[in-house]
N, C-alpha and C positions, 0 to 999 in steps of 0.2 A: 540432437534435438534439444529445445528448450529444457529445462525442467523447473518445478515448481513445487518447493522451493528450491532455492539455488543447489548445485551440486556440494559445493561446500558446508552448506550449512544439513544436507543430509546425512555428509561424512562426521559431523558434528553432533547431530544430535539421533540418530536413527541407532539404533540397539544392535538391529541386525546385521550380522557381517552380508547373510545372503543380498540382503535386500541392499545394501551400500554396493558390493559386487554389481547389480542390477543395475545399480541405477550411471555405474559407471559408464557400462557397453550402454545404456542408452543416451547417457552426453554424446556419445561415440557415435551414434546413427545417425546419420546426416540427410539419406536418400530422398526423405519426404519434406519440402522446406517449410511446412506446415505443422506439423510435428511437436506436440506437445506433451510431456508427463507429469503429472501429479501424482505425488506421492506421500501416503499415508494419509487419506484421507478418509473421513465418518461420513458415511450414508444416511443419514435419517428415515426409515422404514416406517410408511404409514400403516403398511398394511397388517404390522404384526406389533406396532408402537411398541418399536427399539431401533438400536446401531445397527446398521453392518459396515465393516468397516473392508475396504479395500486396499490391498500394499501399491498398487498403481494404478492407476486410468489414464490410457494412453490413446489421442486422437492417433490415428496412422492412415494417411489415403482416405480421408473419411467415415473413415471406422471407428470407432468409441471400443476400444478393450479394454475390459476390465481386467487385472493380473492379479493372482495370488502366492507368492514368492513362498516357499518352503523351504529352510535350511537344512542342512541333514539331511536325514534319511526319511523315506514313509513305507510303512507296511498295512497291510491290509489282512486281517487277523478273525475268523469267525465271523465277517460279515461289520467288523469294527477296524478302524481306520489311527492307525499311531503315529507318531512323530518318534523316529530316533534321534538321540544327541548323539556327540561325539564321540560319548563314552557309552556308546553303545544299549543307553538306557532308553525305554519304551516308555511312551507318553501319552495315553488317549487324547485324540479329537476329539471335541463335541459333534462334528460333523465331516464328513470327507472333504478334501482340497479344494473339487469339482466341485460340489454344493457350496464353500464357503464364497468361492468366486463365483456361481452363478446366482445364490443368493443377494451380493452386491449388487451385479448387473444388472439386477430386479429394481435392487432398491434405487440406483441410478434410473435409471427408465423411468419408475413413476416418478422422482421430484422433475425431471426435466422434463415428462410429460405433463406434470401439473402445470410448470411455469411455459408452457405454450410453444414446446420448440417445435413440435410436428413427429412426423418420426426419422430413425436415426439407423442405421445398421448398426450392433453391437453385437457383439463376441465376448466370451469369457475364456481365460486365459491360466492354468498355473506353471509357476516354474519352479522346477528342482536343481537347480546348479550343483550339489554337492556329491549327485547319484547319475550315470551314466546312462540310465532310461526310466520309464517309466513303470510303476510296477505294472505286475503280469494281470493284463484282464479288468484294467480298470473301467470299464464302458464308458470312456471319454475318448474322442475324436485326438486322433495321434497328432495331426500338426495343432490340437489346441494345449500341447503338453511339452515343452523346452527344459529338455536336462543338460548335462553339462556338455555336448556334444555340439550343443546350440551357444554356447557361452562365449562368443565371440562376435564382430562387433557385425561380420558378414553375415554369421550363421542367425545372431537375432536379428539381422536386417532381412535376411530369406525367410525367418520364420511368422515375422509381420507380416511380409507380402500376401503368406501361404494364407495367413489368419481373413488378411484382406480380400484376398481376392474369394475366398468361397462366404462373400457376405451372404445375408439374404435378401431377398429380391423386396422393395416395397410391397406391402398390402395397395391392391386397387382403389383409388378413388383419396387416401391418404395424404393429410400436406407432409412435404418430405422439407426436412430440417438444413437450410441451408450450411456449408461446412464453417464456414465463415459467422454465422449465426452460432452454430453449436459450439465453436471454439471462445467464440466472447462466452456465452451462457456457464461454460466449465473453467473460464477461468473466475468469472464471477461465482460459481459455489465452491471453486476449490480454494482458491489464492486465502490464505490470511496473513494481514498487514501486521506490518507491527505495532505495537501501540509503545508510545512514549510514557514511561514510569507508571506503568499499571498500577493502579490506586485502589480503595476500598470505593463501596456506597453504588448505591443503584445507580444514581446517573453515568458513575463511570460501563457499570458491569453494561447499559444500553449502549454508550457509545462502543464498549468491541466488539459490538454485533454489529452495529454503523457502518465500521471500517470495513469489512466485507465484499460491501457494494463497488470501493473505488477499485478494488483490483480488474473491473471490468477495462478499462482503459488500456491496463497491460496488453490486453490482446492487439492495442492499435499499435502500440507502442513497440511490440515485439517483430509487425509485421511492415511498419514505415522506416525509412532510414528516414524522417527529417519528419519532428514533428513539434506541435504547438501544444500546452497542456492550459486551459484556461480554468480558473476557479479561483473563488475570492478567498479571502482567509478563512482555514476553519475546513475547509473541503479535502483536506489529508494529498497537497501538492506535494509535502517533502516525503510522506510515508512510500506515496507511488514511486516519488525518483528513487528513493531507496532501493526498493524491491524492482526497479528496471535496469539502475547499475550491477543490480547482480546477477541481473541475466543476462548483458551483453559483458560481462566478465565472463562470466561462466562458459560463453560462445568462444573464447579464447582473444578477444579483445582486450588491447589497452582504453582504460578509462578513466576521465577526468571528470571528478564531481564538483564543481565552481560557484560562487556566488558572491553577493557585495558584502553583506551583514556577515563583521566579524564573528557576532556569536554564532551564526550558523555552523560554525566547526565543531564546538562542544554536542551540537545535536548528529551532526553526519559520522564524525568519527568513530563513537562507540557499535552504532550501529553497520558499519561498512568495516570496520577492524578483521583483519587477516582476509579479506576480499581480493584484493590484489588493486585494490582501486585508488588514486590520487583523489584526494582532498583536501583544495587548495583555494583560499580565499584570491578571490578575482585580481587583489592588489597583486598578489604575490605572484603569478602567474611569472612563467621566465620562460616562456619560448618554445617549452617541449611539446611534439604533436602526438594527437590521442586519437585513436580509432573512433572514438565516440566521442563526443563531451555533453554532457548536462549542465545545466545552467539552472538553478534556483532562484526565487525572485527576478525573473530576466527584466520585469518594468525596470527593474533600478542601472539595467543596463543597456536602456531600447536607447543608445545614441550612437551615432557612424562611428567614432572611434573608436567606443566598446566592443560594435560587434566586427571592427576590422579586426580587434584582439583575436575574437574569438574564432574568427576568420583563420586566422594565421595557426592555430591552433589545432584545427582538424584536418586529418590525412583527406585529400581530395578535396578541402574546403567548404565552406558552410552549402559551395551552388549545389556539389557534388558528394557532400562527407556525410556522415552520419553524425547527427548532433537531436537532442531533446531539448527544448526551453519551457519552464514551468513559469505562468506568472498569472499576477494578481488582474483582472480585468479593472479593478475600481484602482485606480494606480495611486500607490504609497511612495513614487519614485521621491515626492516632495520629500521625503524624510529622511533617505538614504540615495542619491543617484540623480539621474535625469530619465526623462523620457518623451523620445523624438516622435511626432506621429506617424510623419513620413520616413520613418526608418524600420517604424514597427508595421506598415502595409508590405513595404519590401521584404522584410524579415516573413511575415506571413502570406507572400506568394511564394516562396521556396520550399512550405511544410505543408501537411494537412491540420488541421486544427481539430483536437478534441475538449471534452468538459469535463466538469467535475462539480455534479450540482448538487451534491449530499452534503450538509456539514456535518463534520462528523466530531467538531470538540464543541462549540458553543451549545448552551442548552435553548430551546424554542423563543423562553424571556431574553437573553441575550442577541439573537438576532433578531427581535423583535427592536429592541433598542437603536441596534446597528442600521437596521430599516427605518426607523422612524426620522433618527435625526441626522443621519447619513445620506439616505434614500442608495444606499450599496447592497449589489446582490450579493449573500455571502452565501446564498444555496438554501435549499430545502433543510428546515433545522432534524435532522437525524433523533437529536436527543430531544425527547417531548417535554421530558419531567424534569423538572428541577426548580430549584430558589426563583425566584422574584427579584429583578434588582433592585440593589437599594443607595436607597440616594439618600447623600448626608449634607446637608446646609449650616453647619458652623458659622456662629457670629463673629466677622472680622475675616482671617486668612483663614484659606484653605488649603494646603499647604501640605508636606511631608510629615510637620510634628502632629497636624490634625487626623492623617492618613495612621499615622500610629497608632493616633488611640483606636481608630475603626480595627486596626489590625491585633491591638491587643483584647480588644472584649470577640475576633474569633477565637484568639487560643484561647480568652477563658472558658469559652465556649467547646472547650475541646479540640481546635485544630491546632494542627502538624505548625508548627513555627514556620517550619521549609518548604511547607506548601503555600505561603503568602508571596505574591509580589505586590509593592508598591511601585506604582508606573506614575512619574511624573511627565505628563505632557510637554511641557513647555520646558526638559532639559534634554541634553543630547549626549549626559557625558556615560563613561564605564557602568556599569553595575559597583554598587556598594553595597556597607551592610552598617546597622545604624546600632547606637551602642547595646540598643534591645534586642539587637539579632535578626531585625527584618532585612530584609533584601529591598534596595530602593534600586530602580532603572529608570531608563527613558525608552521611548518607542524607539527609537533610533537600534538600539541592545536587543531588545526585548522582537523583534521583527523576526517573524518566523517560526517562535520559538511559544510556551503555554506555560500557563501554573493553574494550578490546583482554583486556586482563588486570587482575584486581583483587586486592588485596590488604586482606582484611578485618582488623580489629585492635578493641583499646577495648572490649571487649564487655563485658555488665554480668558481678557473679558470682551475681544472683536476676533472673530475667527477669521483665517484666508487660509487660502491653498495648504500652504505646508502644515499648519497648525489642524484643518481639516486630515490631513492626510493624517497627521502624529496622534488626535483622539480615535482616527481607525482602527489603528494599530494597538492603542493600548485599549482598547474594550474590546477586543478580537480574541484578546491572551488566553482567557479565562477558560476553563473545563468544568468550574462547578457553580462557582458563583462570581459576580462581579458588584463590585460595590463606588458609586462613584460620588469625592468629596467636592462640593463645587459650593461657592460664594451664592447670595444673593444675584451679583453682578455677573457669576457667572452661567449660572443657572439662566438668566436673560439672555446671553447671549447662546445658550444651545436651543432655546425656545427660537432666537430667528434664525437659526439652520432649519428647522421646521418650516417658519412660517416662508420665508423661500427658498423650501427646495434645495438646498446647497446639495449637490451628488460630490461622493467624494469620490476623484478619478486614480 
């Protein structure tokens, strides 16, 4: 079955031997193709305002189990309940196994009853892998208790069924929670994204609560072989391909994670590292076929030739294969690529199409900006608070050496050197660094990719297509502030993208 987060990354960062044990024979259960696990996730309890926290919750046949994994040994002592280690030493509970997991299941039930699912079957669940049964007389229902007996990929496949099949029956007159509903709903509270160079300050600490929202998609994504991911910059597209190559690796799939913008390797690789997954800039591509492939920024590749690559690429082919394409709706192709229209309706009758209308890095002022003189959706702004942009009108150029000075009164202002980009519109070359240590780009680099704070400059003084496209891209960047240096003459010309309308595509 799926699980979330990836099996790797549980073997990686999960303490417990038991619960890595667990969660192995459950990569290993296949029987339900619906079949979800989360693991280690915080319950939020209204009703006693604290945590409970549960070691799995696992959809199974439409059943929601909650599980509470115990390593070692447990005893039950005077009417008090212990954990043994391995060396034999005794360890009070605050509460029995039973109570901790039915506790959870409680507090699961009201948040998903609050957010309107209807009702659900659920069951509570503990496991003891390390102890041959359960102790003597615990007043918990015997198939809701899996000891090592059950630790096998069949025995915890029988012992799901056993859990499933004695659900409980609906209350009369009650809306019942579709499975398909309830499975989007839990991966929207369980999944969390990853966020790119977690930073200090409130605006950040909002947006990784933001990210949250887009793991909903995973549920379409996990259940389509062949899908379309729509969302303008800023709506967390590369975060979700992330966290969806590691579930079709985790399924035992080969997987190719692909895209046009060079720099996109420095953002995929660290986070996709020991995955088992290919991460291979579009140029470079040589021929090898992948059970999946993803495709980031796909506008830059919506043309027959491109997607005949791509074509040639997946096992059973794009009619028949499993593939993901993630792309920009207001299309930046101008800056990196092309983009066919009659390539991109053919491409989008072979998939289902989903959204992504949260932004989850620009603050409310930034895409307030993006809207005005864009007129581009870049989503609902996630982040409400934050800076003001600010506009700097220099006499004469405006330029890179003028883009400095704005960037040296942030550091003295306090910020990180490393958190500044300067984005020159109007170049297309590498990333540089200038002799004060700033980082200068072009949109072209910078595509896909965020800082801290940006610092726009170089802008034409008559805009078209590509040059529309190139100012998208570089006021898109930004996560806390964005600041943009423009001429007199330039300033004129973002005043007539206002005054008609220019949509950037």
């Amino acid at each position: 079955m799926i699980l979330v987060p990836a099996l790797a990354d549980i073997e990686k960062h999960s303490a417990s031997p038991a619960e890595r044990m667990f969660a192995r024979l459950l990569h290993d259960v296949d029987d339900d193709p619906n079949a979800v696990a989360f693991h280690s996730v915080n319950l939020r309890s209204h009703a006693y305002k604290q945590q409970a926290e549960a070691d799995f919750v696992i959809l199974w046949r439409g059943v929601v189990v909650v599980v509470e994994v115990k390593g070692g040994g447990v005893r039950k002592h005077d009417g008090t309940w212990y954990s043994v280690d391995r060396k034999g030493d005794w360890h009070r509970l605050a509460s029995s196994p039973m109570e901790q997991a039915r506790s959870a299941m409680y507090a699961l039930r009201e948040i998903l009853t609050e957010e309107g699912a209807g009702w659900f079957a659920h069951e509570s669940v503990v496991v003891t892998p390390d102890i041959d049964a359960p102790p003597h007389a615990v007043g918990w229902l015997p198939d809701h208790w899996l000891a090592r007996d059950d630790m096998t990929v069949v025995g915890t496949t029988a012992a799901l069924d056993a859990v499933a099949s004695g659900r409980r029956t609906p209350p009369h007159g009650r809306k019942i929670a579709r499975t398909d509903e309830l499975r989007a709903r839990l991966f929207g509270e369980f999944t969390r994204m990853p966020v790119l160079d977690a930073q200090r300050g409130a605006v950040i600490e909002e947006q990784n609560r933001a990210t949250a929202g887009q793991a909903r998609v995973l549920a379409a994504l996990a259940r389509n072989p062949r899908v379309l991911v729509f969302g303008g910059a800023g709506t967390g597209k590369s975060l979700v391909l992330v966290e969806a190559a590691k579930q079709e690796a985790d399924q035992g799939r080969s997987v190719l994670v692909t895209f046009r913008s060079p720099a996109l390797a420095t953002f995929f690789a660290p986070h996709l590292e020991g995955q088992g997954i290919d991460v291979v800039p579009f140029d470079a591509l040589d021929g090898t076929k992948y059970d999946v492939v993803l495709v980031d920024e796909a506008q830059d590749m919506m043309t027959a030739g491109a997607m005949d690559t791509i074509d040639s690429m997946i096992v059973g082919g794009r009619g028949a294969g499993r593939w993901r394409m993630f792309l920009d709706p207001n299309n930046q192709a101008h800056v990196d690529g092309a983009y066919d229209t009659d390539v991109a309706e053919l491409i989008a009758d072979e998939a289902i199409s989903v959204d992504l209308g949260l932004n989850v890095r620009n603050t409310r002022a930034i895409v307030h900006v993006v809207q005005e003189y864009l007129g581009a959706d870049v989503g609902d702004p996630g982040i409400v608070h934050g800076e003001k942009v600010s506009w700097h009108t220099p006499e004469g150029a405006a330029g890179v050496p003028q883009a400095e000075a704005v960037a040296q009164e942030l550091v003295d202002l306090g910020t990180r050197r490393q958190d500044i980009w300067i984005i020159a519109v109007g170049e297309t070359g590498e990333p540089c660094t200038t002799e004060a240590g700033f980082t200068v780009t072009s949109p072209r680099w910078a595509k896909g990719l965020e800082a801290e704070h940006v610092i726009v400059c170089a802008l034409p003084e008559v805009f078209d297509e590509a040059t529309v496209s190139a100012f998208y891209v570089a006021v898109t960047r930004a996560r806390v502030s964005l600041h943009v240096v423009a001429s007199q003459t330039e300033r004129r010309a973002l005043q007539q993208l206002v005054r008609h309308g220019v949509e950037s595509r």
